[in-house]
C-alpha positions as CSV (number, residue, x, y, z in Angstrom):
1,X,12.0,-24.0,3.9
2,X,13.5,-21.3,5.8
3,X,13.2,-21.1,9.7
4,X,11.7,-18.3,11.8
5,X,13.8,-15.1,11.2
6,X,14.3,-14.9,15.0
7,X,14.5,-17.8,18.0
8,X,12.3,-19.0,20.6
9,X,14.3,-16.7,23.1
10,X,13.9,-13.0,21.6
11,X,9.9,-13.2,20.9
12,X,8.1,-10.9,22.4
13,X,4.5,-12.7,22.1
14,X,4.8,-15.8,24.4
15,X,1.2,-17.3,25.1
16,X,1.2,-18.9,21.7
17,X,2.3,-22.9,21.8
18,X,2.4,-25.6,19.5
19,X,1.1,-29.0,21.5
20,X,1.5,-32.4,19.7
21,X,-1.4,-34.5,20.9
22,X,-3.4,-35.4,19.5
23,X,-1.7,-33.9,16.1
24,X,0.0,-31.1,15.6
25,X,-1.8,-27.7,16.8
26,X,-1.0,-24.7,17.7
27,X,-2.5,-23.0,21.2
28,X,-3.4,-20.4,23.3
29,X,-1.6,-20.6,27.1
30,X,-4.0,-20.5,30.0
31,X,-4.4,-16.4,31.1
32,X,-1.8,-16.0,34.5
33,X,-4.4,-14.2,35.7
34,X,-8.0,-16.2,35.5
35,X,-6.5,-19.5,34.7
36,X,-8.8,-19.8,31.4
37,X,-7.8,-20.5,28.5
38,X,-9.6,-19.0,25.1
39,X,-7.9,-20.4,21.9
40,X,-8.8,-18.1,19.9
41,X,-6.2,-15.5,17.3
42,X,-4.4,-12.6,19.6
43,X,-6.9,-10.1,18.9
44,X,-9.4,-12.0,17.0
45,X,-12.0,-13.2,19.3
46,X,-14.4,-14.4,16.6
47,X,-11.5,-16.7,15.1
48,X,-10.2,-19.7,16.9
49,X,-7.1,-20.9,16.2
50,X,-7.5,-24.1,14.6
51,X,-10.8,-22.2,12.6
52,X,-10.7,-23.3,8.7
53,X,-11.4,-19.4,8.4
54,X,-7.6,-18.6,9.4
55,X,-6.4,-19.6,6.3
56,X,-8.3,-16.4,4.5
57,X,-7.5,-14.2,8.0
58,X,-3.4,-14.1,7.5
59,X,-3.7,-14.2,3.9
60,X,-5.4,-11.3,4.0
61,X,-3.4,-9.7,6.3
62,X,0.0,-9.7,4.9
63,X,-0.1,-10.7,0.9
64,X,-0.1,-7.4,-1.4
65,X,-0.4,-9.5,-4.5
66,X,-1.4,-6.1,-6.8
67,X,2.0,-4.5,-5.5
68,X,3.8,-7.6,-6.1
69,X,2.6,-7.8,-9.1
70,X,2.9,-4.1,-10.2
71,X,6.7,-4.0,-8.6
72,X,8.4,-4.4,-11.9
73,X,7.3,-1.1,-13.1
74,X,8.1,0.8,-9.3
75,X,11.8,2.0,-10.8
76,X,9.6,4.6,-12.0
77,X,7.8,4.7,-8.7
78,X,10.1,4.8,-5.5
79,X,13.9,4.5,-4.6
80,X,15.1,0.9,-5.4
81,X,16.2,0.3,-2.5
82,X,14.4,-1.8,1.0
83,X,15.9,0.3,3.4
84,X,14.1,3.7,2.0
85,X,11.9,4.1,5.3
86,X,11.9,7.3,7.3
87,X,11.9,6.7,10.8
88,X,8.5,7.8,12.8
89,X,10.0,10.7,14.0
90,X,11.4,11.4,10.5
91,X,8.1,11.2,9.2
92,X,7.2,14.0,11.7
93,X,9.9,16.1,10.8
94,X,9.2,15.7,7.0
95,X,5.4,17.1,7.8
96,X,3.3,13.2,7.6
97,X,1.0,12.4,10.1
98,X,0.4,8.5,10.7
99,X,-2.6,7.3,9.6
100,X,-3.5,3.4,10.6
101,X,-4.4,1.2,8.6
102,X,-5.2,-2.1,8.7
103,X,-4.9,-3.0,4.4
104,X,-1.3,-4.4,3.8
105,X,-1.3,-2.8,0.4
106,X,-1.3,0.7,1.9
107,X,1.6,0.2,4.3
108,X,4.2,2.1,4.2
109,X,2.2,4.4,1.5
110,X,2.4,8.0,1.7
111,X,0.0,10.9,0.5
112,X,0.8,14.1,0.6
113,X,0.8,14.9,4.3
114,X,-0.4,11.6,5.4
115,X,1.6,8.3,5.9
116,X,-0.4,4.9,5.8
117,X,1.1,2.7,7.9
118,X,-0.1,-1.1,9.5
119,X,0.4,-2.6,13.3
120,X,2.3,-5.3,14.0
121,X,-0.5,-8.0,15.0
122,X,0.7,-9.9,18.5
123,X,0.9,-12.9,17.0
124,X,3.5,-11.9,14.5
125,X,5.7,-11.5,17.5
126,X,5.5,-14.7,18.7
127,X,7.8,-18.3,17.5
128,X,4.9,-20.4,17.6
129,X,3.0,-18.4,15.2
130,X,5.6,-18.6,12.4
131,X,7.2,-22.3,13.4
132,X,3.1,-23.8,13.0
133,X,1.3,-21.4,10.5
134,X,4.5,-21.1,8.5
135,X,6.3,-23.3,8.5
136,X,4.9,-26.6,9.7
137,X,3.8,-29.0,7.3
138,X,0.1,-29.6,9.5
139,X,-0.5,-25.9,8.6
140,X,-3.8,-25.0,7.4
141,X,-2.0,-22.8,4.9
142,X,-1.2,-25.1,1.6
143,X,3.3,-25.0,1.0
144,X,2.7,-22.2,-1.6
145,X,0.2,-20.1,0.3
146,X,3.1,-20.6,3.6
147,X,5.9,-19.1,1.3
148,X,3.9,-16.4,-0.1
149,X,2.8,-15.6,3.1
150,X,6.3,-15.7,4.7
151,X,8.1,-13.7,2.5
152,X,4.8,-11.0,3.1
153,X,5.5,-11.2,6.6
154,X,9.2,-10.6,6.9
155,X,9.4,-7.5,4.5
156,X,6.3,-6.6,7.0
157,X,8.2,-7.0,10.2
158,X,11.3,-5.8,8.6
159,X,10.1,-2.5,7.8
160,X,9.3,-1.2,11.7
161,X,13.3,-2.0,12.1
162,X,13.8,0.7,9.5
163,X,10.5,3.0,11.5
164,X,11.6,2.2,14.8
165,X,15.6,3.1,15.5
166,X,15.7,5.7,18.6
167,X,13.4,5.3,21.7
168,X,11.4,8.2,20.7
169,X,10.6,6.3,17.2
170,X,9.5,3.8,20.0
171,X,7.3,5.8,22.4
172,X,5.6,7.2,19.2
173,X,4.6,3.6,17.9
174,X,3.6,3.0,21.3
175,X,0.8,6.2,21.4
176,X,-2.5,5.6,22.2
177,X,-3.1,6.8,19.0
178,X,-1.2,4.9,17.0
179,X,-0.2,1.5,18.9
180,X,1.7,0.2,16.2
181,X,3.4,-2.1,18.6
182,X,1.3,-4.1,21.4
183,X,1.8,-2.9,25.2
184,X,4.2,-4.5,27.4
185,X,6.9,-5.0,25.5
186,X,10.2,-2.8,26.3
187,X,12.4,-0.7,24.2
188,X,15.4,-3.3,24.7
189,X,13.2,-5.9,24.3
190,X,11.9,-5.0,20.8
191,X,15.4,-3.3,19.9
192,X,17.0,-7.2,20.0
193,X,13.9,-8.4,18.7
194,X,14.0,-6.8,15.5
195,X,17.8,-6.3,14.8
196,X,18.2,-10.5,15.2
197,X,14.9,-10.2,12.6
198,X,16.7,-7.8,10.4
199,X,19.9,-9.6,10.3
200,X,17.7,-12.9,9.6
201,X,16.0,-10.9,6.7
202,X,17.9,-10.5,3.2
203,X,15.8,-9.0,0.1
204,X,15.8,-12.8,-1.2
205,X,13.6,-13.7,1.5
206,X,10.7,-11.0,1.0
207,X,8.0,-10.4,-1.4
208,X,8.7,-8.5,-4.4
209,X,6.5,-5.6,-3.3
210,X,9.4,-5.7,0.1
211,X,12.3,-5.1,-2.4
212,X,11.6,-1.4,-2.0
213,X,10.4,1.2,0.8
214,X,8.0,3.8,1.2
215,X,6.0,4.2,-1.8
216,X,4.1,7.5,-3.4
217,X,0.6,7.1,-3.7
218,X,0.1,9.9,-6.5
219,X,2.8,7.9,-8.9
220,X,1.3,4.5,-7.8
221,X,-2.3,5.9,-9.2
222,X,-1.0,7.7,-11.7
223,X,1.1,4.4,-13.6
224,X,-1.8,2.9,-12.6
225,X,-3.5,4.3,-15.2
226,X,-1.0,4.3,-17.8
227,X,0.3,0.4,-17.3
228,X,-2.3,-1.2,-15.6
229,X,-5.6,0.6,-17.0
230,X,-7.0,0.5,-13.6
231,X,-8.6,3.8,-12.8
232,X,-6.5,3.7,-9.6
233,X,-4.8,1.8,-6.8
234,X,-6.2,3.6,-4.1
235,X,-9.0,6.6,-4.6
236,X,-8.3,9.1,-1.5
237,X,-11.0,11.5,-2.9
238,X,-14.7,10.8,-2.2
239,X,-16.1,13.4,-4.5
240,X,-15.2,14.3,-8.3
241,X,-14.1,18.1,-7.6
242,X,-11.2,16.7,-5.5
243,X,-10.8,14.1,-7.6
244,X,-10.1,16.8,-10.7
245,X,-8.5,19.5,-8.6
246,X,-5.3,16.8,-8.5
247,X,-4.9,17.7,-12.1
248,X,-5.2,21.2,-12.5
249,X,-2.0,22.2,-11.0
250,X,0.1,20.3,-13.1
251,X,-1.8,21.6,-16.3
252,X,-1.7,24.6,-15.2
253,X,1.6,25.1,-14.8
254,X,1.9,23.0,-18.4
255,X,-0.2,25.6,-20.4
256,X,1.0,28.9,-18.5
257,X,3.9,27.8,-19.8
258,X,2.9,27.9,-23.3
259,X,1.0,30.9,-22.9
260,X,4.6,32.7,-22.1
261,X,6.1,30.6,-24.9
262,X,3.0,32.1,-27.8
263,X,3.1,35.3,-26.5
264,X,6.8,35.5,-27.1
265,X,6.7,33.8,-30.8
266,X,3.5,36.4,-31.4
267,X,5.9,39.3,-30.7
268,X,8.4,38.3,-32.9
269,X,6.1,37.1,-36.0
270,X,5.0,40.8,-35.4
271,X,7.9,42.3,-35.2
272,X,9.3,40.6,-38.4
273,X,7.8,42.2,-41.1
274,X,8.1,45.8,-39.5
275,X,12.0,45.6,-38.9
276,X,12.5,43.3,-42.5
277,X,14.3,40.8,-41.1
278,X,15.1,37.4,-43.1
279,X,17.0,34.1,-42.4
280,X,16.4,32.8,-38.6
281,X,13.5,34.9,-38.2
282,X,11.4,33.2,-40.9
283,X,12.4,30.1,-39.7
284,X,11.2,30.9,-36.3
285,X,8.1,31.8,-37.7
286,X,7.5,28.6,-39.9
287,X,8.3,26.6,-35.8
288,X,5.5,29.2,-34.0
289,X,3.3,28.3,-36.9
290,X,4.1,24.3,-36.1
291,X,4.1,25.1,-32.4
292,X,0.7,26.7,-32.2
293,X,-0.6,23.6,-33.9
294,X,1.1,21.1,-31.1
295,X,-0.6,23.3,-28.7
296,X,-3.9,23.2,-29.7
297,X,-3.8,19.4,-30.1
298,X,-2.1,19.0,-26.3
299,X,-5.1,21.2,-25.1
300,X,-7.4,19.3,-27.0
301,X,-6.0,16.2,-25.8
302,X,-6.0,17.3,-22.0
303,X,-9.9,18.6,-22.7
304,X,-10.4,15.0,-24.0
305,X,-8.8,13.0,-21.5
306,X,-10.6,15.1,-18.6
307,X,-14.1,14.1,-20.4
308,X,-13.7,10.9,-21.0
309,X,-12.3,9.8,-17.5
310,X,-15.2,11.6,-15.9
311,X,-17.8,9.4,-18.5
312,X,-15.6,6.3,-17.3
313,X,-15.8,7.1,-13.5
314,X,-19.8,7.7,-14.0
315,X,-19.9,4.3,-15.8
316,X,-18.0,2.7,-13.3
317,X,-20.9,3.6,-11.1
318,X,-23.4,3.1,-12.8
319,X,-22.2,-0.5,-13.6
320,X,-21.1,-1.0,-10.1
321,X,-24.8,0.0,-8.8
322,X,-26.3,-2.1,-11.4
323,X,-24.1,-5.4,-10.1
324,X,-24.7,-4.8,-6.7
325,X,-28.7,-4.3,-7.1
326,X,-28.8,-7.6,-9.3
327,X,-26.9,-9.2,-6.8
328,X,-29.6,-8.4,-4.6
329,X,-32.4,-9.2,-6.5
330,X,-30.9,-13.0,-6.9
331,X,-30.3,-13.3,-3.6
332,X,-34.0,-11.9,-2.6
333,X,-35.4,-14.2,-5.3
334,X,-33.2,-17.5,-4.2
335,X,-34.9,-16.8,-0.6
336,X,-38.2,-16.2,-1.8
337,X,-37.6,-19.9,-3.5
338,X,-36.5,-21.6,-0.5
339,X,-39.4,-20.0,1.4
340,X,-41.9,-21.8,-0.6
341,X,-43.3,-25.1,-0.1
């Protein structure tokens, strides 16, 4: 089992503490301040730290088991390579705005003009954290779920060495805004926080879906689709215009292309009988012949494909609504049950 990928010295989250009696636990340092002590997650007030509810907490915030899962097809996806990150300034200059999230699956995701990226929790930051949760065999997280979450976590923290490499990557994760990165902590400070981290942190250590960088959204939905048969991995249109218009400038360009093609062949199947030419020319009239066919088929097909994914997006609906209303009809009816004597 691998250690922490940085030392007790270079954390930069230290009210976290791992106390031995009367077992192993992990706790919250009394506030310098009031002198209380609430052991509770950084930034979690409804979850305690020794809360059987934890468990579901970190999984949830770092494993991406779809990408993982899906990151033997992203060759065709993204630039095989874990270092592909812009920096946050970069990602200004190349026209992205940051958009927060707080789904691991989205970070480092990028649509269009928009870049999906997830804070850096406090308690990430800190030894403790990793040395008990991850590490330590009273964890509340099984050996498995520890490794799965570990490797999640270090291509997680990994990445902000790759979006944070000037100070002005720095003071832009640390906007009001955005706070990508919790207050308090210095440039210096996080700079030999996350180099000794990145030096710690090899491509064997991560999770699969770590192995590469920024990813597209438009290619992720769109093999999706083709290799998955999942209508999409994440829908960023609320309405079914929107959802079409993504279309319609790729066929476009597809079919005014084939417009200029016909209308070329048309001339010269015209032409050829006038001017009584042979050889070639008859052949290039037996291939528009062939070629008008393959076009009426690949508009046929688009028309198709257009129709039915609208019919499968109103199912999907439909079913959806139907679930969700039984669901709470059973769960009226059970209470209903319960309520009688």
């Amino acid at each position: 089992m691998q250690a922490p990928p940085f030392a007790p010295d270079v954390e930069l989250y230290k009210k976290l503490s791992i106390v031995a009696n009367p077992r192993p636990a992990i706790r919250k340092l009394p506030s310098v301040r009031t002198g209380k002590t609430s052991h509770h997650l950084p930034s979690q007030p409804q979850l305690q730290l020794d809360s059987p509810a934890i468990k579901a907490h970190i999984e949830s915030e770092f494993l991406t088991d779809y990408l993982d899962d899906f990151s033997k097809f992203f060759i065709l996806i993204a630039t095989p390579r874990s270092s592909h990150i812009s920096s946050l300034t970069h990602q200004a200059v190349r026209g992205r705005r940051v958009v927060i999230t707080e789904d691991p699956g989205l970070h480092l995701v990028w649509y269009r003009d928009r870049v999906f990226l997830k804070p850096v929790p406090k308690y990430l930051l800190s030894y403790a954290f990793w040395a008990f949760y991850l590490h330590h065999p009273d964890s509340p997280l099984s050996p498995e779920v520890r490794d799965a979450v570990g490797r999640a976590a270090r291509g997680f923290l990994r990445s902000y060495a790759y979006l944070i490499q000037h100070p002005s990557d720095f003071l832009a994760a640390q906007e009001s805004q955005h706070r990508l990165i919790p207050k308090g902590v210095s440039y210096k400070e996080f700079k030999l926080f996350i180099c000794t981290c990145l030096e710690n942190i090899t491509d064997d250590d991560v999770s699969p879906r770590y192995h590469y960088g920024e990813l597209r959204l438009s290619r992720l939905n769109l093999w999706s689709q083709v290799l998955l048969r999942r209508f999409a991995y994440h829908k960023v249109a609320s309405d079914y215009g929107t959802l079409f218009a993504e279309y319609f400038a790729s066929l476009l360009f597809i079919f005014a292309g084939f417009s200029v093609v016909l209308s070329a062949m048309q001339v010269a199947i015209t032409a050829q009988p006038i001017l009584g030419l042979g050889g070639l020319w008859v052949k290039l009239v037996q291939v528009s012949l062939w070629f008008s066919v393959v076009v009426i088929h690949i508009t046929a097909a688009a028309v198709l494909f257009l129709l039915l994914k609208f019919i499968a997006l109103g199912l999907r609906e439909v079913i959806f609504a139907t679930k969700t209303s039984w669901k709470k009809e059973r769960r009226r009816r059970k209470a209903s049950a319960k309520e009688q004597p």
